[in-house]
C-alpha positions as CSV (number, residue, x, y, z in Angstrom):
1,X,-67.4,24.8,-33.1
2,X,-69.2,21.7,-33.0
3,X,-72.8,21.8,-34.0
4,X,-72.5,25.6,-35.3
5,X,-72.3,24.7,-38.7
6,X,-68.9,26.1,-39.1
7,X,-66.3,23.9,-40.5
8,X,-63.1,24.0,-38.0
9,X,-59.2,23.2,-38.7
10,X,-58.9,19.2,-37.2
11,X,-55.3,19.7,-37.1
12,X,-53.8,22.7,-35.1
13,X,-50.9,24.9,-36.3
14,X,-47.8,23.7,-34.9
15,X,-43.9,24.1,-35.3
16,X,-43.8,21.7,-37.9
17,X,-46.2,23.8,-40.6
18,X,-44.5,26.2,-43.3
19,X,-45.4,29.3,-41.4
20,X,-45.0,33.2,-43.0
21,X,-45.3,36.0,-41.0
22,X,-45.4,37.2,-37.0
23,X,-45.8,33.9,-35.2
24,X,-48.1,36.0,-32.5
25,X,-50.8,37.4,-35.5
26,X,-53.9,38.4,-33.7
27,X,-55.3,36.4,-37.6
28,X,-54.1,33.5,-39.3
29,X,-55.0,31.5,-42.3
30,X,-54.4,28.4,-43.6
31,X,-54.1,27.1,-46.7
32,X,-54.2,24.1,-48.1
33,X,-53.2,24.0,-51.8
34,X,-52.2,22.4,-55.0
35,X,-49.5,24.0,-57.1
36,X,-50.8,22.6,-60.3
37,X,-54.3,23.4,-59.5
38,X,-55.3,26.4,-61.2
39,X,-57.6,27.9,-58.8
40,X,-55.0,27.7,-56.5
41,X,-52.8,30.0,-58.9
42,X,-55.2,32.3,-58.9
43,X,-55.3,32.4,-55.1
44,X,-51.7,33.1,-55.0
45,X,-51.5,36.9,-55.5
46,X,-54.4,37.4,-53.5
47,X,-52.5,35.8,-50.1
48,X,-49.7,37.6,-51.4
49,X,-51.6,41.1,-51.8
50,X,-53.2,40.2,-48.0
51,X,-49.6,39.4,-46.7
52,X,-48.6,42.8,-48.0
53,X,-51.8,44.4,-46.0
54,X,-51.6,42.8,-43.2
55,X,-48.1,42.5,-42.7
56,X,-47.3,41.3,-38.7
57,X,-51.2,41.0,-38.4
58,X,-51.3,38.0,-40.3
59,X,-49.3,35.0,-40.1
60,X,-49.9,32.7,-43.1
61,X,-49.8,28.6,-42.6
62,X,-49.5,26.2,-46.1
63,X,-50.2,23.0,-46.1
64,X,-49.8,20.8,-49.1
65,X,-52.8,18.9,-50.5
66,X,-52.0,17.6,-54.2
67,X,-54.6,16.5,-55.9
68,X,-54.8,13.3,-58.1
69,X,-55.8,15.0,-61.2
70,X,-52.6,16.9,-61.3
71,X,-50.0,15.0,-62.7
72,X,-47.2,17.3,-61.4
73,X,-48.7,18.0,-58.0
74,X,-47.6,15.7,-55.7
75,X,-43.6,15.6,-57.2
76,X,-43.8,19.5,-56.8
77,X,-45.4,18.9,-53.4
78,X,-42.6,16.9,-52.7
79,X,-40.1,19.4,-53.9
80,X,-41.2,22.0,-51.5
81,X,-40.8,19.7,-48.8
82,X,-37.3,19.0,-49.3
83,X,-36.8,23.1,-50.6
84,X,-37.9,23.7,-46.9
85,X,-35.7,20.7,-44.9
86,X,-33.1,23.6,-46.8
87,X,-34.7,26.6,-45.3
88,X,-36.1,27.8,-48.5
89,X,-39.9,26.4,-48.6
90,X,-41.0,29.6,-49.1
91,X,-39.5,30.7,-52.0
92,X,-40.3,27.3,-53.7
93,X,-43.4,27.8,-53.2
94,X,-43.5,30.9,-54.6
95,X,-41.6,29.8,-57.8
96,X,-43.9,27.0,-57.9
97,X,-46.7,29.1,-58.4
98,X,-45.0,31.3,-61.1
99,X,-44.3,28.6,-63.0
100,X,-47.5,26.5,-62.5
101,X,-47.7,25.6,-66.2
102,X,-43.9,24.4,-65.9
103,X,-43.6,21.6,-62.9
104,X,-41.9,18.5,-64.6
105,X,-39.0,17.2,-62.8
106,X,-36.9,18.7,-64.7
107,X,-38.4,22.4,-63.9
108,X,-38.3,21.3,-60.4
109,X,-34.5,20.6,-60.7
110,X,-34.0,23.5,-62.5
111,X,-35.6,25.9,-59.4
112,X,-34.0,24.0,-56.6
113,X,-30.6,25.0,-58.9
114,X,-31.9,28.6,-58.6
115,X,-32.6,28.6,-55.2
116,X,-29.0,27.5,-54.3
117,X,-30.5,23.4,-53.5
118,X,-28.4,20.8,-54.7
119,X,-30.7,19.6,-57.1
120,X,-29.2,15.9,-57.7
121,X,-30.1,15.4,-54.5
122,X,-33.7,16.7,-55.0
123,X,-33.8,14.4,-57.8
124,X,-32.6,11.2,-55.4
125,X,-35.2,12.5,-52.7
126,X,-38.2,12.4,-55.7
127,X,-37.1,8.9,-57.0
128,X,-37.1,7.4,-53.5
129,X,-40.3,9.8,-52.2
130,X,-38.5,10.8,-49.3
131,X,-41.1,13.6,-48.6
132,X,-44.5,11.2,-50.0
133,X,-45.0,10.7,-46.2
134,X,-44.4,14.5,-45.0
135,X,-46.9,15.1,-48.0
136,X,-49.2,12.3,-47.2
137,X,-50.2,13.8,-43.6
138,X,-50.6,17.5,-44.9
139,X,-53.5,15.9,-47.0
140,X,-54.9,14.1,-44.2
141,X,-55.1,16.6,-42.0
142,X,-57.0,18.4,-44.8
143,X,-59.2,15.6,-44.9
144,X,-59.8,15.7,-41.8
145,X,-60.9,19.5,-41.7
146,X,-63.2,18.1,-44.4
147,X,-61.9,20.5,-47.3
148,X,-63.9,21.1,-50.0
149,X,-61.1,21.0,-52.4
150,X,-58.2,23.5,-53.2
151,X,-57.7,26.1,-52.5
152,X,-59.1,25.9,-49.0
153,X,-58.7,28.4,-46.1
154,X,-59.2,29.2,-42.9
155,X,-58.7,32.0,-40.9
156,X,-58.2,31.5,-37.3
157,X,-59.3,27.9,-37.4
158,X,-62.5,27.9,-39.3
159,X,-63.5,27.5,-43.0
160,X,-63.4,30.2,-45.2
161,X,-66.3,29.8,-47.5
162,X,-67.0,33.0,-49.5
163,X,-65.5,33.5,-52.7
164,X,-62.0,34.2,-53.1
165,X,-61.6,37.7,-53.5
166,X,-59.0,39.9,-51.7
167,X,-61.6,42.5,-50.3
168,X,-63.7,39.2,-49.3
169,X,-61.1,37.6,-47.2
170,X,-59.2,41.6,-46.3
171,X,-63.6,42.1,-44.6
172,X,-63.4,38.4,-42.8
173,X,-59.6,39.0,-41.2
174,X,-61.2,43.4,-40.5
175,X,-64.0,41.6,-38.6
176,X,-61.5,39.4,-36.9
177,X,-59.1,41.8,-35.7
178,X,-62.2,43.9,-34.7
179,X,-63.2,41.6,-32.2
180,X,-59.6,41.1,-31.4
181,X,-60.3,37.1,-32.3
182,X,-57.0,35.6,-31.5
183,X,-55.8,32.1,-32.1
């Protein structure tokens, strides 16, 4: 990709990501997100509505990238790390983002309860920053891919720079699987 002008994903998918869908997609895209950042929340039904698409077409990769502006990002960041060391990232993250407005440490206790976590020991893991590290190297890797900011994705390794819009992206991941563009 190197002197093409496209931007390309420094750090490759690997067994350590948060990873939906059919491991062998023909298509995947990656984001890298904030669960306080509102643009982000307004990129969550659209990955959800492309999921639903797509289905075993499209795998779908999150990586966490909190932003310093958001006071509640990096805790909640932190909270889906240890949600998924429980096999239950997912669903974290999708209560994180239905409840952007509410992600105080108390919220976050309260959806780690829900989710069937033990959520005293969510609340040791965010005092000692157990998962600050895990969290840390999502958001260099993002650095490293030179993100713009959040939400940013890429489908099969490179940038996706148009605007977010579900026929946008559903038109990128058509052309893809046209040209049968495989990861």
């Amino acid at each position: 990709m190197e002197g093409d002008g496209l931007i390309g994903l420094a750090v490759p998918v690997g067994p350590d990501d948060h990873v939906r869908g059919s491991l062998d997609a023909p298509v995947t895209l990656v984001e890298y997100g904030d669960f306080e950042c509102p643009y982000c929340g307004v990129a969550y039904p659209v990955v959800k509505a492309l999921e639903k698409r797509y289905g075993d077409r499209l795998r779908v990769v999150f990586r966490n990238f909190p932003l310093l502006q958001h006071p509640h990002a990096e805790t909640a960041a932190e909270a889906a790390e240890f949600a998924a060391d429980h096999g239950k990232f997912w669903e974290m993250h999708d209560t994180l983002f239905e409840h952007q407005r509410a992600l105080g440490e108390e919220h976050l206790l309260g959806y780690a309860r829900d989710l069937g976590l033990d959520a005293g020991a969510l609340a040791t893991a965010l005092r000692e920053q157990t998962y600050a590290p895990l969290v840390e190297e999502q958001k260099e890797s993002g650095e490293e891919s030179a993100i713009p900011g959040t939400p940013a994705f890429f489908l099969n390794d490179v940038l996706f720079e148009d605007e977010l819009k579900e026929e946008n992206v559903a038109n990128a991941i058509d052309w893809l699987l046209e040209r049968g563009s495989a990861v």
